[in-house]
N, C-alpha and C positions, 0 to 999 in steps of 0.2 A: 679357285676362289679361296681368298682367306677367311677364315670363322673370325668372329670376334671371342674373345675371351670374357668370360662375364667374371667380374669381381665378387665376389661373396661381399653382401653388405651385413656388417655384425650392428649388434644395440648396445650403447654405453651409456652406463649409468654415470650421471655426472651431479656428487653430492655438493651442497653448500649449507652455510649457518646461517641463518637470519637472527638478528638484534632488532629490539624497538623496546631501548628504555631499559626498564629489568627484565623481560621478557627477550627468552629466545628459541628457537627453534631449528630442526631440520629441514631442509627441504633436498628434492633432487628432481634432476630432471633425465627424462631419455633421449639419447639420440643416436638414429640409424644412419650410419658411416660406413664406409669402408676400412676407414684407420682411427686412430687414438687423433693424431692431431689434425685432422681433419672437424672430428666432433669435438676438440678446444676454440678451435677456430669459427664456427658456428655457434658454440656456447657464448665465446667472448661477443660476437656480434650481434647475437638478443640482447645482450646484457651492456652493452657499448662499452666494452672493457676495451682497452687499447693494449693489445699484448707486447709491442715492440718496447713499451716504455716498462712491462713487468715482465719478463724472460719468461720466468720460471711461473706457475699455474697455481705453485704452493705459495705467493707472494699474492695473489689477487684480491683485491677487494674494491667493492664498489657500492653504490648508491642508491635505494628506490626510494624514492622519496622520503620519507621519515627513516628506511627500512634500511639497515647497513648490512651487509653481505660479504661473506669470507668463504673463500674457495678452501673444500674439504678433502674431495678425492675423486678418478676416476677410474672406474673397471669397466670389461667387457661383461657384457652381463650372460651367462652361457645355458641359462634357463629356457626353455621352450615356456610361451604363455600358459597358464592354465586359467583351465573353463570354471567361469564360476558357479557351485553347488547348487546355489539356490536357483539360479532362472537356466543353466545350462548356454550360457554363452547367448539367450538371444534376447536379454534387459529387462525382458517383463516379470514382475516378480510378481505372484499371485497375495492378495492381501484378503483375511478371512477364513483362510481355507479350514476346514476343519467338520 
């Protein structure tokens, strides 16, 4: 019998700029891949980017309605989550305490 081989699926952070007017911002998103263009190609398709007509990733930009968007960069991201302080990974934060 042959095994399958299981891919290691990695997390890419995928930044952009947001514009609206004189206002502008960061934003980014994550996504769990196996490769780098794998998770462009899934970014471009939230976002309805048509890759074929812009090659290259550092040429992107698009649309949200008022909201104009320019592709900034992508990394693997090599950080294990961390648990956060105050509630210990399970949401509920205690209010009053004391």
């Amino acid at each position: 019998m042959a095994s399958k081989l299981r891919t290691k699926v990695k997390v890419f952070q995928i930044a952009y700029k947001t514009f609206y007017h004189e206002m502008s911002d960061w934003s980014s998103e994550y996504i769990k891949t196996t490769n780098r263009k794998d998770a462009l190609r899934i970014f471009a398709s939230r976002h309805n980017i048509k890759p074929s007509r812009n090659k290259s990733p550092q040429n992107w930009r698009w649309w949200n309605g008022e909201w104009y968007m320019s592709f900034r960069f992508i990394r693997e991201i090599k950080q294990k989550p961390q648990v956060c302080p105050c509630c210990k990974g399970t949401g509920a934060i205690l209010v009053g305490e004391g």
